[in-house]
Each structure stands twice: as C-alpha cells, then as structure tokens.
C-alpha positions in Angstrom: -36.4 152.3 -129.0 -36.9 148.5 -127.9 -35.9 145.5 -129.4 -38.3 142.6 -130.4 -38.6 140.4 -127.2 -37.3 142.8 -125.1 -39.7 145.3 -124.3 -37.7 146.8 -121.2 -34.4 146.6 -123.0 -33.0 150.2 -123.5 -29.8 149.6 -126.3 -29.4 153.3 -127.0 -28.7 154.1 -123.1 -26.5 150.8 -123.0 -24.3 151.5 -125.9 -23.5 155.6 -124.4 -22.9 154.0 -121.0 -20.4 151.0 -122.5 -18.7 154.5 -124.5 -19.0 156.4 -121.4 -16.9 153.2 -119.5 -14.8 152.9 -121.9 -13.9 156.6 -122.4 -13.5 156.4 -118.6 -11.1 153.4 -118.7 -9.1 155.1 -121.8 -8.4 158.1 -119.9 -7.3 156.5 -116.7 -5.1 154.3 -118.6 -3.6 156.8 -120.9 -4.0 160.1 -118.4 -2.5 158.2 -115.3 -1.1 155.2 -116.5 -4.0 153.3 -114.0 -6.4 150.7 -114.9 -9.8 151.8 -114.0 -10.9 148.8 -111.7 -13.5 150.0 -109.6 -12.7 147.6 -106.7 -9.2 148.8 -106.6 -9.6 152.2 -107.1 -12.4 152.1 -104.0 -9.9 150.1 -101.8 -7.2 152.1 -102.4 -9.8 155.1 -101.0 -11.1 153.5 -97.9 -7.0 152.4 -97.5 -7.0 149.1 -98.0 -5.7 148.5 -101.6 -2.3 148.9 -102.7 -3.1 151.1 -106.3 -0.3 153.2 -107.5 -2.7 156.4 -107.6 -3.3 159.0 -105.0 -5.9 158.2 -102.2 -7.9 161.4 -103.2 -7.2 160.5 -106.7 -9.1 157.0 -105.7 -11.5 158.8 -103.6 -12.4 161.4 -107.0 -13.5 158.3 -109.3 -15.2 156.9 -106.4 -17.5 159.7 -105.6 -17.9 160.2 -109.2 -19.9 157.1 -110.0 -22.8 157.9 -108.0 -22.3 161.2 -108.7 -22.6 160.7 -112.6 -25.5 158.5 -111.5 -27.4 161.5 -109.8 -26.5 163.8 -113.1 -28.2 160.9 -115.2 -31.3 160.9 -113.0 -32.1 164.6 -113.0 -31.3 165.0 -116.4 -33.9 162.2 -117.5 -36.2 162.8 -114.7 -35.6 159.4 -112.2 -34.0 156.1 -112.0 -35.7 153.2 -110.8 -34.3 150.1 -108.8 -37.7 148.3 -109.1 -36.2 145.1 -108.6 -35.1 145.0 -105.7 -35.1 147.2 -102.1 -32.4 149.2 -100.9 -31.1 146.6 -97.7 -30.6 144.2 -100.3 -28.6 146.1 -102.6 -26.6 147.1 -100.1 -26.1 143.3 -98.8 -25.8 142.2 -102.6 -23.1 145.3 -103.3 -20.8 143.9 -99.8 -21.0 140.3 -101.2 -19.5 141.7 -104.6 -17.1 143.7 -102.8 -16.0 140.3 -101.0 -15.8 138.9 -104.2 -13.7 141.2 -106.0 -11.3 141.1 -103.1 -11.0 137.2 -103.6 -10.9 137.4 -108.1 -8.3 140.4 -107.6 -10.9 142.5 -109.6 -13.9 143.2 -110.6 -15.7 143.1 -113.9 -14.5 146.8 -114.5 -11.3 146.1 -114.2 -11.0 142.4 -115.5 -13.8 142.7 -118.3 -12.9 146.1 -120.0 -9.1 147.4 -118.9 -8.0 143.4 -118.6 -9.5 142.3 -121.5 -8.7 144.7 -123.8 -5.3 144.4 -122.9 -5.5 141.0 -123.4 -4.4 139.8 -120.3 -4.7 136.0 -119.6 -5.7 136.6 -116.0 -8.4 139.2 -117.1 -10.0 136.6 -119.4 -10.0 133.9 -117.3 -11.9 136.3 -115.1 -14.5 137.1 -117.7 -14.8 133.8 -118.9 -15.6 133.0 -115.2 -18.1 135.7 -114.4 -20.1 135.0 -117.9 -20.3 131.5 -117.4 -21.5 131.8 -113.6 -23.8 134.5 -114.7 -25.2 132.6 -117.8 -25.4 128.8 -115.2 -27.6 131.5 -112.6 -30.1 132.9 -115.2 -30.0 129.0 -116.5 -30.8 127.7 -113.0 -33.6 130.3 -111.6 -35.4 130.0 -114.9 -35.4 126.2 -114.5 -37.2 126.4 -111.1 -39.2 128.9 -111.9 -37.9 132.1 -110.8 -38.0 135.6 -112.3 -35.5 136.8 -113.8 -35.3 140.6 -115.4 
C-alpha cells in the first residue's frame, strides 16, 4: 500500500512499528517502572548512565533492537539503507548519541514515554526536535538537496 505522493512511503509497516514502540514503552513502564529511553537504557549498559534498572537488564533491550531488526529482515526477505553507507551511519549514530547526552534524552524517551506522560521537559524536547527537523528538510530543499 502507498499513499498518493508518496510512492516509497510504507504506512502499514509504520503504524505496527509505532504499536510495536509503544507496546515496548508500556511494558517497561508498567513491568519495571522504567521509561524506555533508548539513550539511557544504552548508557546505563556501557556504564555510563545512572538508570535505576539492572546493567544486564539495560544490556537485554539494547541487544534487542538490532536484534528485532535482524528478525524483521529475514522474515521480509532484506532491509535496505540505500541512503546512505555504513561509515556514515555509524558517524551520524555517535553524533546523536552526543546529542542525547546533551537533551537528557532522546526521542524515545522524550517523544513517546515523556510525552505521553505529559511531562514539560519531554515536550519542550519534542517541540525542539520537530522544529529542527522540519527547519533541515526546509533548508536542504531550498538549496537544492535531496531529501528522502
């Protein structure tokens, strides 16, 4: 299924992985009493985070993400990064790591187990992360640069 405009754009795969996050986020929440921030939780494993939960506990969600992410590909038969190589994802995933060191969060944590909880802090954060996203998409389309 595709949307008009948006030939790429898979909303069937989006909507289970937002439930998926959710669910995830739910359970953390209500199992362990946690909030399911994926910077914290992988700071707390490599020991530099503070989280309440256990180190292996940490180190468990950790390894599950790409873990659920190799399930995904051989159950649908590959996953592409087209857009970009694998030295500068890595490079792009340590400046986010910085980042979510500096915002006390990431958008895991802020956007879904903040938000819904309605904390101020949380919002801001969203509200921060939209707008720079939206002012980036806004800026390489107006000097001529892809954008997927």
């Amino acid at each position: 299924m595709s949307l008009p405009g948006f030939p790429e754009a898979a909303p069937v795969a989006g909507l289970a992985g937002g439930v998926l996050i959710g669910l995830a986020a739910a359970v953390m929440l209500l199992g362990l009493g946690r909030i399911a921030g994926v910077s914290g939780l992988s700071a707390k494993a490599v020991g530099l985070g503070g989280s309440g939960i256990a180190r292996s506990g940490a180190w468990m969600f950790v390894i599950g993400l790409p873990l659920g992410a190799f399930v995904v590909m051989l159950a649908t038969g590959g996953i592409q990064a087209s857009f970009a190589d694998p030295i500068t994802l890595a490079i792009a995933g340590l400046v986010v790591g910085i980042g979510t060191r500096l915002g006390s969060g990431c958008t895991s944590g802020h956007g879904v187990c903040g938000v819904s909880r309605l904390s101020a802090r949380s919002i801001v954060a969203t509200l921060t992360f939209m707008a720079t996203g939206i002012a980036t998409v806004a800026i390489m389309n107006a000097l001529g640069l892809e954008v997927l």
